[in-house]
Backbone bond lengths (Angstrom), bond angles and torsions (degrees), N, CA, C in turn:
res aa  C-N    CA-C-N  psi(-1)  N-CA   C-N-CA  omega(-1)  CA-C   N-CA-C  phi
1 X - - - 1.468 - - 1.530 109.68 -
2 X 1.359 95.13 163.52 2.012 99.20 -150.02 1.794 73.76 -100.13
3 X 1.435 101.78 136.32 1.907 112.75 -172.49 2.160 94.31 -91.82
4 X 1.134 105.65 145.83 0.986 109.35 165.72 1.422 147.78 -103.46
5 X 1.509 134.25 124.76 1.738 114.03 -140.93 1.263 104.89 -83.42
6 X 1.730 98.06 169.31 1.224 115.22 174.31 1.669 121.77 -35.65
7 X 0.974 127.43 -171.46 1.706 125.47 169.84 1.263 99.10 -101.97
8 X 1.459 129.87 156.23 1.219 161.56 171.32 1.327 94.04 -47.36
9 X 1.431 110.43 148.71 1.763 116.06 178.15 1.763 99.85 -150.79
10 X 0.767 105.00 129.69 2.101 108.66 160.02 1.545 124.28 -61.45
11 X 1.758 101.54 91.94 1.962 75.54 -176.20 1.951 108.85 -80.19
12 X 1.463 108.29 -23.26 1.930 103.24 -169.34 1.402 82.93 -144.89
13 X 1.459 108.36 159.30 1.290 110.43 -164.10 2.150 88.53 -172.26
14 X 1.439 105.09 116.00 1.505 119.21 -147.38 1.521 91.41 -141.03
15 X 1.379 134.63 107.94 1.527 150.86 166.66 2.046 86.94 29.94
16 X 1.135 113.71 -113.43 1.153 110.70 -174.79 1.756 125.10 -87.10
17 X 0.844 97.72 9.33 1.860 92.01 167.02 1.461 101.11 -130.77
18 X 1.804 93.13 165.83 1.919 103.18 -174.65 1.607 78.72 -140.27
19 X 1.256 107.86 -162.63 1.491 145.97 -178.39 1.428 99.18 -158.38
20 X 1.461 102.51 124.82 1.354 109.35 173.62 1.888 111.76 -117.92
21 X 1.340 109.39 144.33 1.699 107.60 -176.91 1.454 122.56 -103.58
22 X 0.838 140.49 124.42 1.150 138.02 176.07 1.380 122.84 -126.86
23 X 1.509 118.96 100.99 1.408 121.64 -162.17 1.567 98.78 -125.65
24 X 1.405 83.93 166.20 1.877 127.34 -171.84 1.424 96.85 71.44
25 X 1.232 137.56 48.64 1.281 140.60 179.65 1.542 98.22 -59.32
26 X 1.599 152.55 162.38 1.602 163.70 124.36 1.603 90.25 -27.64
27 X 1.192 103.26 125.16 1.305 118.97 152.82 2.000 105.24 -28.70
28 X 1.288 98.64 118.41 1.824 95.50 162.00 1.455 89.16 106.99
29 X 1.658 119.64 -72.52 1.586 128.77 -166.46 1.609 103.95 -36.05
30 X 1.455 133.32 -47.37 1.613 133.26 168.54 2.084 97.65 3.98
31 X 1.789 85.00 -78.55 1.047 105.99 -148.67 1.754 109.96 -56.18
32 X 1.606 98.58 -60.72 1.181 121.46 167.34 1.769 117.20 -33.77
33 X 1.332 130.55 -62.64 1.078 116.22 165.21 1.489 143.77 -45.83
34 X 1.473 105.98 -66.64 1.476 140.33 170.12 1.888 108.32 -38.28
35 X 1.638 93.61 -44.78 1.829 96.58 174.50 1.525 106.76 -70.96
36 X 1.330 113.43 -58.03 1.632 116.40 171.29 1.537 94.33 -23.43
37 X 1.273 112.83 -89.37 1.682 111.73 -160.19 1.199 130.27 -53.26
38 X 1.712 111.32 -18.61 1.171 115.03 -170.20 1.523 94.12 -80.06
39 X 1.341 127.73 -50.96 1.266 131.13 178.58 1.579 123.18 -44.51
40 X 1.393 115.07 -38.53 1.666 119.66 -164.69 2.205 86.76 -81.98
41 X 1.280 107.63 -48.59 1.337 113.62 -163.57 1.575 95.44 -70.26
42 X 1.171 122.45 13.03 1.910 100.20 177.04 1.582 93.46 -123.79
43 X 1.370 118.03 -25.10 1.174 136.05 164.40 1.515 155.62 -33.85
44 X 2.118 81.62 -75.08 1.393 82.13 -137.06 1.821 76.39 -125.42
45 X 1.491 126.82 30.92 1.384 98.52 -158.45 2.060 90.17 -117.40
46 X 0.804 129.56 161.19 2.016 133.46 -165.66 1.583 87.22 -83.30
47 X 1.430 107.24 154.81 1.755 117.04 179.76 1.638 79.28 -150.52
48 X 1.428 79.53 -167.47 1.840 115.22 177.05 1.665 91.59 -143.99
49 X 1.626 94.09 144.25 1.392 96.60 159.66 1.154 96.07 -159.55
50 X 1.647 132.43 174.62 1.449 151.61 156.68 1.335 117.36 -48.21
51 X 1.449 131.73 96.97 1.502 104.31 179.02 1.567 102.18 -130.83
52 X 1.617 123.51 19.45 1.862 115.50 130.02 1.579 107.84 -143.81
53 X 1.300 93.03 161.70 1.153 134.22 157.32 1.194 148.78 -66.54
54 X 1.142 156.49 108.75 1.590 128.83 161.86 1.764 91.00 -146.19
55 X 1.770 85.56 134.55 1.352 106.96 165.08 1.229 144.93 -90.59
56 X 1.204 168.44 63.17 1.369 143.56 -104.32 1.931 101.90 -79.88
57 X 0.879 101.30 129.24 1.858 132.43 172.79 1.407 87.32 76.64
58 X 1.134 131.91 -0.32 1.729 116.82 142.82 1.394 145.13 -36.60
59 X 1.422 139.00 80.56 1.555 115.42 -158.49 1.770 97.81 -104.35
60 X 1.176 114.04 -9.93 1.987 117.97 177.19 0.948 117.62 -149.34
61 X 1.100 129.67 148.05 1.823 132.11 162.37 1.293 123.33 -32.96
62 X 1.194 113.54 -30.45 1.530 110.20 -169.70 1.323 104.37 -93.22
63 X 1.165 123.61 31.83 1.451 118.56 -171.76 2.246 117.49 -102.17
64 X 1.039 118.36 171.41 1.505 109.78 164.10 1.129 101.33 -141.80
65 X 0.963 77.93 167.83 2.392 101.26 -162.67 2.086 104.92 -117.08
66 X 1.212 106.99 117.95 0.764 107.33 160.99 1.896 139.86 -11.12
67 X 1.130 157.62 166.25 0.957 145.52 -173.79 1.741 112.29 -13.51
68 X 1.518 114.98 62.67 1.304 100.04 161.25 1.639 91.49 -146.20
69 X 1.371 111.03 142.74 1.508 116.10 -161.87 1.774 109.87 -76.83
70 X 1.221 118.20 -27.33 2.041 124.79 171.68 1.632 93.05 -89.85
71 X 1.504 95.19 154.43 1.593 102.60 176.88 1.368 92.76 -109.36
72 X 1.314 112.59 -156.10 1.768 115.56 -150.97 1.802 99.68 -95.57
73 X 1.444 119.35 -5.82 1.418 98.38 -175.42 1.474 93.38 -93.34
74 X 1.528 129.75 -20.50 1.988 113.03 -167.75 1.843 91.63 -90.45
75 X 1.802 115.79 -20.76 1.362 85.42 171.35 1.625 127.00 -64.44
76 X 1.608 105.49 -46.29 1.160 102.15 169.52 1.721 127.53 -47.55
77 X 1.436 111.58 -21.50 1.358 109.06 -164.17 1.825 97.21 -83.09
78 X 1.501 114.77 -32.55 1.383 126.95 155.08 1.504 122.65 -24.37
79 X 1.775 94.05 -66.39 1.538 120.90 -169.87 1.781 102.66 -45.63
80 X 1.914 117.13 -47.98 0.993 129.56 -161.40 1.220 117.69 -60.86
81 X 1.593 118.24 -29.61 1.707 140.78 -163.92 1.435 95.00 -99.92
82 X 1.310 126.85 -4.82 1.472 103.64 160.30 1.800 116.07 -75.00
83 X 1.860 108.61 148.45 1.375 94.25 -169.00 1.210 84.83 -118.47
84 X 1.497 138.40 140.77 1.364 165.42 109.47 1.167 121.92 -13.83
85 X 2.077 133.27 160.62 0.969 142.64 -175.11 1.620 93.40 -166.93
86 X 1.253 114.57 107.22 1.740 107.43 -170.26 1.276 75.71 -101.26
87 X 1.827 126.43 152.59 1.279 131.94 157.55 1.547 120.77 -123.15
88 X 1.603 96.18 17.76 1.473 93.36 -176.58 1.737 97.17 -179.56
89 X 1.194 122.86 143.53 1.795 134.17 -165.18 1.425 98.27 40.40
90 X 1.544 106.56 178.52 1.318 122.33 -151.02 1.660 116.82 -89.25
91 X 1.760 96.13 -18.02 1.324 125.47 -145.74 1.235 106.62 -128.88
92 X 1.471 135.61 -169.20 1.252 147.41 -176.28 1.397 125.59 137.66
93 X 1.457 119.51 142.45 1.141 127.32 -164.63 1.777 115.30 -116.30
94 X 1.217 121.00 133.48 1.646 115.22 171.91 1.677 115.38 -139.74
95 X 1.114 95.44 142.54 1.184 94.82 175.20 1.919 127.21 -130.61
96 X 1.259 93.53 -169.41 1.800 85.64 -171.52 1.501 104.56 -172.25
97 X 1.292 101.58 129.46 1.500 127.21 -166.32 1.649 114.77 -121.49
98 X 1.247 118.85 102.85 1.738 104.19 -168.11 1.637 104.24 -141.10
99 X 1.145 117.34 142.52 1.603 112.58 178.35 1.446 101.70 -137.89
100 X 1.210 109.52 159.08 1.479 121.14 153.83 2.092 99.92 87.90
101 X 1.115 107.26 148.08 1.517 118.59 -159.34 1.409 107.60 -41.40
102 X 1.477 131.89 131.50 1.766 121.08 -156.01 1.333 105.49 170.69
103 X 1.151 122.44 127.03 1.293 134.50 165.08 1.407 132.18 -100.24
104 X 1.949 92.60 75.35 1.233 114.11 -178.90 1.767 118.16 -42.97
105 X 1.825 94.96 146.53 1.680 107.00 -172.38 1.592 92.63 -114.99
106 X 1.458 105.96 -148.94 1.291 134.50 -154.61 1.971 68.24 -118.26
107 X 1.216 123.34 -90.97 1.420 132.15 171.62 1.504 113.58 5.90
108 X 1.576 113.85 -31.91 1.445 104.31 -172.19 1.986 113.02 -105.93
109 X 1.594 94.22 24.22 1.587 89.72 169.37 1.477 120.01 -84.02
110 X 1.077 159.51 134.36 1.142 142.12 136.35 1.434 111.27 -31.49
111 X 1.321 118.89 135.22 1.415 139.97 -169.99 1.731 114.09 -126.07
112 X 1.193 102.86 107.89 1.947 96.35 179.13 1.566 103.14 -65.97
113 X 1.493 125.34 178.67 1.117 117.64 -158.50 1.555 104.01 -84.83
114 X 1.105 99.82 -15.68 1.765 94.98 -166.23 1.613 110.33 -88.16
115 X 1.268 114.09 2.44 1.658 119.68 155.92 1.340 136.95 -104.06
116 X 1.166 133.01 131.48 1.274 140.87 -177.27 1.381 104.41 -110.70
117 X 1.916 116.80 131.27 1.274 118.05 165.21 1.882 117.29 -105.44
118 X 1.093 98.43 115.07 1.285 99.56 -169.86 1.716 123.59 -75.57
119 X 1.245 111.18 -14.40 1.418 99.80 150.72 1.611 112.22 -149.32
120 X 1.130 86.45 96.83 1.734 112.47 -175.88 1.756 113.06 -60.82
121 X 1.072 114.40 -23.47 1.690 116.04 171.67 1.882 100.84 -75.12
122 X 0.993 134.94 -3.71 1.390 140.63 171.22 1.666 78.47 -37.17
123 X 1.840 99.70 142.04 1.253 114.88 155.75 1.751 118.42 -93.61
124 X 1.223 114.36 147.19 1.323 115.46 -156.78 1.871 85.67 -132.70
125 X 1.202 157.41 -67.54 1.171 145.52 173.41 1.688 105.42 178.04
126 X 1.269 117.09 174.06 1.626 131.92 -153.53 1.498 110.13 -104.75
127 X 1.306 126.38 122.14 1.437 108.56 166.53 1.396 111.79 -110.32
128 X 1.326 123.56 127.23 1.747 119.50 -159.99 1.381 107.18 -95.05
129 X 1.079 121.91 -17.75 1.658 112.68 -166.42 1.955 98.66 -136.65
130 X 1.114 110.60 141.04 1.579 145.42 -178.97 2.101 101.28 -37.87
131 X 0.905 95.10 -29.83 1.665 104.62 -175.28 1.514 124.34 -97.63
132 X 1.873 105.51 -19.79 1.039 115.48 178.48 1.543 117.31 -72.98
133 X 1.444 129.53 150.26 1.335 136.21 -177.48 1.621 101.40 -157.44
134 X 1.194 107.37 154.92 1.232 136.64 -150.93 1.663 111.25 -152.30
135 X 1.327 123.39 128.63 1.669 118.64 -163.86 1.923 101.90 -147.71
136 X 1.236 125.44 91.89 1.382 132.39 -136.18 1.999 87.27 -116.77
137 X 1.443 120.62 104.43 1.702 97.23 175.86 2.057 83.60 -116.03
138 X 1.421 91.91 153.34 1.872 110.50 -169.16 1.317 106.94 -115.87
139 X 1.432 137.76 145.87 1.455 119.51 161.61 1.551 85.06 -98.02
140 X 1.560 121.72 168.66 1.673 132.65 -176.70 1.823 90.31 -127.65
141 X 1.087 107.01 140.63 1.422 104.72 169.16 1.538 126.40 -150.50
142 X 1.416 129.37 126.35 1.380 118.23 -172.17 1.483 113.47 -65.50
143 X 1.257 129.63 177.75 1.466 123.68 -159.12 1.990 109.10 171.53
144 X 0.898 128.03 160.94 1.275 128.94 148.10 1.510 118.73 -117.83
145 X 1.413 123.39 145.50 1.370 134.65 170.52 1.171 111.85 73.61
146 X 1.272 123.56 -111.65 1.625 125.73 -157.08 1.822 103.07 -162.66
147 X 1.178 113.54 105.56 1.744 117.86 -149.00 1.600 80.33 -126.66
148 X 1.280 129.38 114.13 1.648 145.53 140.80 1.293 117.22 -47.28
149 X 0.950 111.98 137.92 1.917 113.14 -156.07 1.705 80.89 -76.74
150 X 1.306 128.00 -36.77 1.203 117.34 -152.52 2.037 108.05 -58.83
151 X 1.173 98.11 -19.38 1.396 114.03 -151.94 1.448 90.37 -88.56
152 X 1.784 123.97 -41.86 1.041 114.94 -169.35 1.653 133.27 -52.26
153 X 1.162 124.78 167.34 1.785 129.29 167.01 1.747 98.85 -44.69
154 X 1.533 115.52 98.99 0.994 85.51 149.81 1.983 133.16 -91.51
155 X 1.576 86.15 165.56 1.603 109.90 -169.55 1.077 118.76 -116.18
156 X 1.496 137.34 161.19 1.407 127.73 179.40 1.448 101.68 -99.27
157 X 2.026 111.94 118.08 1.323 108.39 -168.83 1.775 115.27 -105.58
158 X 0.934 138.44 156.27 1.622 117.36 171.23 1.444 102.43 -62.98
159 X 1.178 95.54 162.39 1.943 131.64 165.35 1.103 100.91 -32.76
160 X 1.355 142.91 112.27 1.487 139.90 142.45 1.408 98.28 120.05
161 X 1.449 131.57 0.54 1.687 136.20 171.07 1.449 106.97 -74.06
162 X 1.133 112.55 110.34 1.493 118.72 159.66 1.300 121.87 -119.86
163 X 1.741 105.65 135.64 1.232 137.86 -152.98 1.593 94.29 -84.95
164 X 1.063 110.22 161.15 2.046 121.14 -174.11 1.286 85.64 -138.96
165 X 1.830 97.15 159.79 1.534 134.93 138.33 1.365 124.49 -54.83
166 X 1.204 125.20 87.28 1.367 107.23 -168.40 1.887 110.76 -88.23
167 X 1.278 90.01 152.31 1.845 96.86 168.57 1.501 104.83 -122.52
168 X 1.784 124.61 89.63 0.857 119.76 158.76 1.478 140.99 -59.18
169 X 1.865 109.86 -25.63 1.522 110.00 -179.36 1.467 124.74 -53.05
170 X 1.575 125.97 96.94 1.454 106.72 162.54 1.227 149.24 -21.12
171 X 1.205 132.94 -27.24 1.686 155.29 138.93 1.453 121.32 -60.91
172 X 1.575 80.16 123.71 1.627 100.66 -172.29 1.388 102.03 -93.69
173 X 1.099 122.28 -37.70 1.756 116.27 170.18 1.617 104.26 -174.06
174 X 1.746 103.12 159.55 1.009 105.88 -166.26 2.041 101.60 -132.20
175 X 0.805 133.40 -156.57 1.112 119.53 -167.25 2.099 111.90 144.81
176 X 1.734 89.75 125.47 1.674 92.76 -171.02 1.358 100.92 -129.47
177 X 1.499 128.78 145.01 1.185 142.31 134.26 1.280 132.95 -67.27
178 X 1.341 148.06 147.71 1.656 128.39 157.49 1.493 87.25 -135.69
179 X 1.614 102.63 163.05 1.126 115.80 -156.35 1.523 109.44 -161.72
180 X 1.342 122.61 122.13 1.958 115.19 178.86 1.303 103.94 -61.20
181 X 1.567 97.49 133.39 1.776 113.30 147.61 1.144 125.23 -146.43
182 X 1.771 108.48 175.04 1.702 82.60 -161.30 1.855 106.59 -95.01
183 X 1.380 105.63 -168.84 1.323 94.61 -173.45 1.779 90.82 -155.74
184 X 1.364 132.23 76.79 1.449 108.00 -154.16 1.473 124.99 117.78
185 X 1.001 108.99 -150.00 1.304 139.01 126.31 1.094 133.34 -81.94
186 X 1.391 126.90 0.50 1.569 136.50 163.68 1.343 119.98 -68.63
187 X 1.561 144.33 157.13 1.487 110.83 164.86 1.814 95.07 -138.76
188 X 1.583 109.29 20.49 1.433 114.12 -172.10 1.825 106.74 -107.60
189 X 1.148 104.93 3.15 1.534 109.93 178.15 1.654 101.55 -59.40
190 X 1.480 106.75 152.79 1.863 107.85 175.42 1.885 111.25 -109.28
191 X 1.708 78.39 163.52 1.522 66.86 -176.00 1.735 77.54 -134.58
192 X 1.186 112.60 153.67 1.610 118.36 177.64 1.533 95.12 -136.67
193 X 1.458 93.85 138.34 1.566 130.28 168.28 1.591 108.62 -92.32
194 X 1.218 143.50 128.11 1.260 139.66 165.52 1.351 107.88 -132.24
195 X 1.837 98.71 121.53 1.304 86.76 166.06 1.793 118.93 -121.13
196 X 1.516 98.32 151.33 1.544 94.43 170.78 1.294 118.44 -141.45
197 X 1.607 100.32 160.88 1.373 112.18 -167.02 1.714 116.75 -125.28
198 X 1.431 115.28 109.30 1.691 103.21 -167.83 1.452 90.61 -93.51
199 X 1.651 118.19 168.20 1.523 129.44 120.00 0.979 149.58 16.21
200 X 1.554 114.52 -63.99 1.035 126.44 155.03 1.872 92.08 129.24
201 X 1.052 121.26 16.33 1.540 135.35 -166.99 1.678 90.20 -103.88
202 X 1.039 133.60 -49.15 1.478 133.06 -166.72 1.301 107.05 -145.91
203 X 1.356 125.04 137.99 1.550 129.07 -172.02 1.751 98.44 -83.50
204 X 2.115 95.05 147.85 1.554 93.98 175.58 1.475 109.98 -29.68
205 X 1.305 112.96 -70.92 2.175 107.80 -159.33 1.018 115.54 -45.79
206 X 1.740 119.09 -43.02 1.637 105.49 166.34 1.438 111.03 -58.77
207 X 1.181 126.61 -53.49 1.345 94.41 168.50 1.657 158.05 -37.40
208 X 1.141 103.08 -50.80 1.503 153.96 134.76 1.852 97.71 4.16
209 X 1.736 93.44 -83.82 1.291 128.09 178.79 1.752 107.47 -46.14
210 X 1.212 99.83 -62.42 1.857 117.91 179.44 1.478 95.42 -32.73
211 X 0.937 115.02 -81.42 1.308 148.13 -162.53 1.437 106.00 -34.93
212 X 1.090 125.80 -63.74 1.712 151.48 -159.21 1.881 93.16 -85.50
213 X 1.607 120.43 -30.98 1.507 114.78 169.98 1.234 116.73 -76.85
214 X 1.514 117.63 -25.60 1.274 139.73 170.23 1.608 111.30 -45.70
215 X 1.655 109.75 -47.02 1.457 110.23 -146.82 1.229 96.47 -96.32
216 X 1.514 115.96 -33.11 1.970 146.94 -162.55 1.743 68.11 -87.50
217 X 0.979 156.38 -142.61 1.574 146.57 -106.65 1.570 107.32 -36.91
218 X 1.051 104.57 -66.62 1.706 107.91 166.38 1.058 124.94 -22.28
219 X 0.853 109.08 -95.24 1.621 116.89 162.06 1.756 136.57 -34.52
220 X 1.302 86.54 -13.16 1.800 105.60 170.02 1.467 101.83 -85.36
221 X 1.343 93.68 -40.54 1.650 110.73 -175.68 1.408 98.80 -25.48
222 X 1.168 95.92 -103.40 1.558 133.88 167.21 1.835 117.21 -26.21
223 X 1.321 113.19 -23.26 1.307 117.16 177.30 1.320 100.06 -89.86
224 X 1.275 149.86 -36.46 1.323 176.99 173.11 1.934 102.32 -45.78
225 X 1.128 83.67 -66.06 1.763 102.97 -172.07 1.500 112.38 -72.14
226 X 1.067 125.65 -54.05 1.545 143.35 150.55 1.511 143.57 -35.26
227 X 1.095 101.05 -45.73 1.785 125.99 174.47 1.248 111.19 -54.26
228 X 1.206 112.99 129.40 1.963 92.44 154.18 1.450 124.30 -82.37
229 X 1.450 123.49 173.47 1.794 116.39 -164.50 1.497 86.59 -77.21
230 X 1.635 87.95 174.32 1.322 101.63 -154.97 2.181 82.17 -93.03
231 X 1.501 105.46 179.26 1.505 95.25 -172.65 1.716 103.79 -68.14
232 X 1.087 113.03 -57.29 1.730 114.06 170.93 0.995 113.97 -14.77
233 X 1.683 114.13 -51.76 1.586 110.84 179.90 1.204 131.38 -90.56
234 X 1.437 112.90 24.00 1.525 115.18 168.05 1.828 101.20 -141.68
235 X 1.167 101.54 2.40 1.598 113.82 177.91 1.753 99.90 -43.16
236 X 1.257 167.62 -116.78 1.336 172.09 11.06 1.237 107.55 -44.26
237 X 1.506 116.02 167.58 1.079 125.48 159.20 1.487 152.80 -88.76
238 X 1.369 95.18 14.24 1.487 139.52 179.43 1.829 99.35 -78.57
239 X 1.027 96.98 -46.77 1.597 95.76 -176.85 1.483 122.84 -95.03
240 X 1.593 101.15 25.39 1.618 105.13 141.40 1.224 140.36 -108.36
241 X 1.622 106.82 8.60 1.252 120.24 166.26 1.472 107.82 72.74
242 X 1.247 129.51 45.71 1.284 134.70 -167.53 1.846 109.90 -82.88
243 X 1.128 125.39 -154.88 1.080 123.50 -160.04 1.923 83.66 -114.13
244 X 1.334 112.09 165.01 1.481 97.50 173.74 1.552 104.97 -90.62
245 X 0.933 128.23 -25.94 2.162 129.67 170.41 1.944 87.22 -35.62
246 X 1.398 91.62 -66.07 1.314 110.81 -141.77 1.881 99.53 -70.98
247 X 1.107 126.80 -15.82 1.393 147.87 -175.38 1.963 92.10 -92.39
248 X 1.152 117.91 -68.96 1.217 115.35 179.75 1.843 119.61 -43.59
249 X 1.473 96.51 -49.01 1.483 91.48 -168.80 1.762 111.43 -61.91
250 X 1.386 100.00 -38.93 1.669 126.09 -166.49 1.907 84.89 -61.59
251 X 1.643 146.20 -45.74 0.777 94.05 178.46 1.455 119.90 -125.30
252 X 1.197 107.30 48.31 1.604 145.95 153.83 1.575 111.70 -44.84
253 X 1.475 95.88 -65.92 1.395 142.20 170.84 1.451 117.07 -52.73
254 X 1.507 130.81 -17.02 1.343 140.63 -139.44 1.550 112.60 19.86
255 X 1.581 102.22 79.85 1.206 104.67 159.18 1.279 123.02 -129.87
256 X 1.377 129.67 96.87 1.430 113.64 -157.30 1.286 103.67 -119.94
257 X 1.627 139.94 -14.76 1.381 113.97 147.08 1.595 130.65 -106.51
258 X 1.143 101.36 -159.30 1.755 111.21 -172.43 1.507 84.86 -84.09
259 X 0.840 134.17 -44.14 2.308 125.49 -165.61 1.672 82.51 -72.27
260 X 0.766 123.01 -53.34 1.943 111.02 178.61 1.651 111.59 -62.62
261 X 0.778 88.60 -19.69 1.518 75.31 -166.50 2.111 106.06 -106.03
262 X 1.402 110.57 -16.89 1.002 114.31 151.03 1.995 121.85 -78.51
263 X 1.525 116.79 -9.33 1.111 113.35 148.82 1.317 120.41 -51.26
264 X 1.083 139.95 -36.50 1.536 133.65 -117.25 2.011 100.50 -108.31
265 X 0.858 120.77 147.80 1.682 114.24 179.16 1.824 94.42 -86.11
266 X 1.063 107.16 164.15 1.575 97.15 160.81 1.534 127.23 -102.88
267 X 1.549 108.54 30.49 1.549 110.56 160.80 1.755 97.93 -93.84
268 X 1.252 100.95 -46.07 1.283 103.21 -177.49 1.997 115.20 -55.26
269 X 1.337 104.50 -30.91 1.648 107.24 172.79 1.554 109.35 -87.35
270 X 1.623 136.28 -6.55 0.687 139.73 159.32 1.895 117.75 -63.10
271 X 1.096 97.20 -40.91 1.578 108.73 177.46 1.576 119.00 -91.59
272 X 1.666 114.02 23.32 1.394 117.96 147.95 1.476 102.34 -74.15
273 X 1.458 92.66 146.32 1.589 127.31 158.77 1.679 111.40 -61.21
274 X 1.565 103.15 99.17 1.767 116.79 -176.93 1.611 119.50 76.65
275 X 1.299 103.03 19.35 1.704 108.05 169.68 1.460 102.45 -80.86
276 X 1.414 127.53 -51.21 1.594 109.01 -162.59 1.474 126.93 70.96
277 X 1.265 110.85 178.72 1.201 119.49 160.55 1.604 122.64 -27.64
């Protein structure tokens, strides 16, 4: 029988990344696990990201703006590194209005309440001279993985809206070691190091956590669909030797096994038709 490992432990744990341990792994499982997670967590986990734009007297990317020192493709590339926290609808809008010499952030959007920017010192672009102004509105949108504007729904947008690449995955990178230890007398058991690094939208363990519900539904899936019933659930009710009143009403009632009939409260079996007492 395949032995099962220790529980997960935190060895370093640094603002947004941890390393997580997982030892006495089965010979082989190292690999097998650690890839599972690394895969669902680069994947498979919901973000927010920026995916338009509009600039005011902006009509394309390739454009530059008067007294501001980045032209419109490193702002946008700016715009992209802001990270999001939607807490409510799918969507959301922000904007940002700034004049006069300033070294606009992430900090200077107006934010509706249902968004959080998680690192608001993000640089957003330079305005060099006292006269210059700059007026930046964003749509925010939840998403998984990495969605090419080209691919997206298109919509009919106003004049000067430009569509982005979005990178919704919360995880900035992920990364595993495995390593022999002993377990026994064994000395080929694994032990895996994983480390990860979010955003700053959800801490590694929630991630961590995501990830492992991700794989455990699946896999229930499939255990679910596959299995045969358990004996309870094909037991009948014939083979409790009941009374025939009491056999009749039960499947009067549609009750024809013992897992049904251990469902049942007994007010609710009280209120079959000819059960009684």
């Amino acid at each position: 029988m395949i032995s099962l490992p220790l529980a997960p432990k935190i060895l370093k744990e640094d603002k947004n990344k941890a390393v997580f341990q997982i030892e006495a792994l089965y010979p082989g499982f190292g690999v097998t696990i650690a890839n599972a997670l690394r895969r669902v967590l680069l994947s498979s986990l919901p973000g927010c990201a920026v995916t338009e734009v509009k600039i005011k007297g902006v009509s394309h990317e390739f454009s530059t703006i008067d007294g501001v020192l980045e032209d419109v493709i490193i702002i946008i590339q700016n715009l992209k590194g802001l990270r999001f926290k939607i807490f409510e609808g799918e969507s959301q809008t922000a904007s940002l209005k700034v004049k006069g010499e300033k070294t606009v952030c992430g900090s200077d959007f107006k934010l509706p309440t249902q968004v959080k920017l998680a690192n608001p010192s993000q640089h957003i672009c330079t305005l060099t001279s006292s006269k210059a102004d700059i007026e930046i509105d964003i749509v925010i949108e939840r998403g998984m993985g990495y969605e090419p504007k080209d691919i997206r729904k298109k919509k009919k947008s106003d004049i000067g809206t430009m569509a982005l690449d979005a990178i919704f995955t919360p995880i900035k990178s992920v990364s595993f070691e495995i390593e022999n230890m002993r377990v026994g007398d064994r000395t080929n058991f694994d032990r895996v190091n994983l480390s990860i690094e979010t955003d700053g939208t959800l801490t590694p363990e929630e991630a961590f956590l995501d990830a492992c519900h991700i794989l455990v539904d699946h896999f229930s899936l499939f255990l679910n669909a596959l299995a045969p019933a358990k004996e309870e659930e094909k037991s009948k009710i014939e083979e409790l030797d009941l009374s025939g009143r009491v056999a009749d009403a039960l499947s009067k009632g549609g009750i024809k096994t013992i897992s049904g009939l251990s469902r049942k409260t007994e007010k609710a079996l009280r209120e079959l038709e000819g059960m009684g007492d």
